[in-house]
C-alpha positions in Angstrom: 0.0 0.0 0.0 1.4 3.5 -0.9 1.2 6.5 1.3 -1.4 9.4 0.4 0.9 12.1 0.4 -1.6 14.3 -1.1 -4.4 13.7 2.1 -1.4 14.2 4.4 -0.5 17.3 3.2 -3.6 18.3 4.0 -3.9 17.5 7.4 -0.5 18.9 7.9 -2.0 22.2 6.1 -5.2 22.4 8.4 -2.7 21.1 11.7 -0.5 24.3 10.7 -3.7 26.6 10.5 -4.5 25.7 13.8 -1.3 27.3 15.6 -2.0 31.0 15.6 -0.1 31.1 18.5 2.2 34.2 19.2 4.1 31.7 22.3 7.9 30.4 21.2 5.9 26.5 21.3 3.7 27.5 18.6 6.3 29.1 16.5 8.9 26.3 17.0 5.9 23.5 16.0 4.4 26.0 12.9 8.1 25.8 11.7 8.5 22.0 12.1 5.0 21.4 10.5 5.9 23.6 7.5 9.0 21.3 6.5 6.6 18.6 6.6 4.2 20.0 4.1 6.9 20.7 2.0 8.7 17.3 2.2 4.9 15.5 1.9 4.9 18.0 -1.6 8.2 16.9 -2.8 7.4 13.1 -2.0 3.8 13.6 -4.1 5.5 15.1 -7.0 8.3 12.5 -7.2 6.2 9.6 -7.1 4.0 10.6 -9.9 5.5 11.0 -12.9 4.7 14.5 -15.1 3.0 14.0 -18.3 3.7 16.8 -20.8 1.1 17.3 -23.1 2.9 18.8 -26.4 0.2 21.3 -28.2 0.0 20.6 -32.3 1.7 22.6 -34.6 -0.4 24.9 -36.7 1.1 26.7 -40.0 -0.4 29.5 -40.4 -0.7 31.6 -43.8 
């Protein structure tokens, strides 16, 4: 079974939302989350693989 890196960058997103916090704990965990979500992005976007699309050519004249 693979991971849903997509549904846990979610829940990181809404966990991060929740600490509006002004207190040094808040900050310190905000900043941990954050790396998550990014890591949880990077791991999403190197496990699928991009598909490029190329547009047709059109002469025009």
């Amino acid at each position: 079974m693979q991971s849903d890196f997509a549904a846990v960058r979610e829940l990181l997103e809404c966990a991060y939302n929740r600490l509006t916090g002004a207190d040094p704990a808040s900050q310190k965990i905000r900043e941990a989350v954050d790396t998550l979500i990014e890591e949880a992005a990077i791991a999403e976007c190197q496990r699928s693989p991009m598909v490029v699309i190329p547009f047709p050519k059109t002469r025009r004249g």
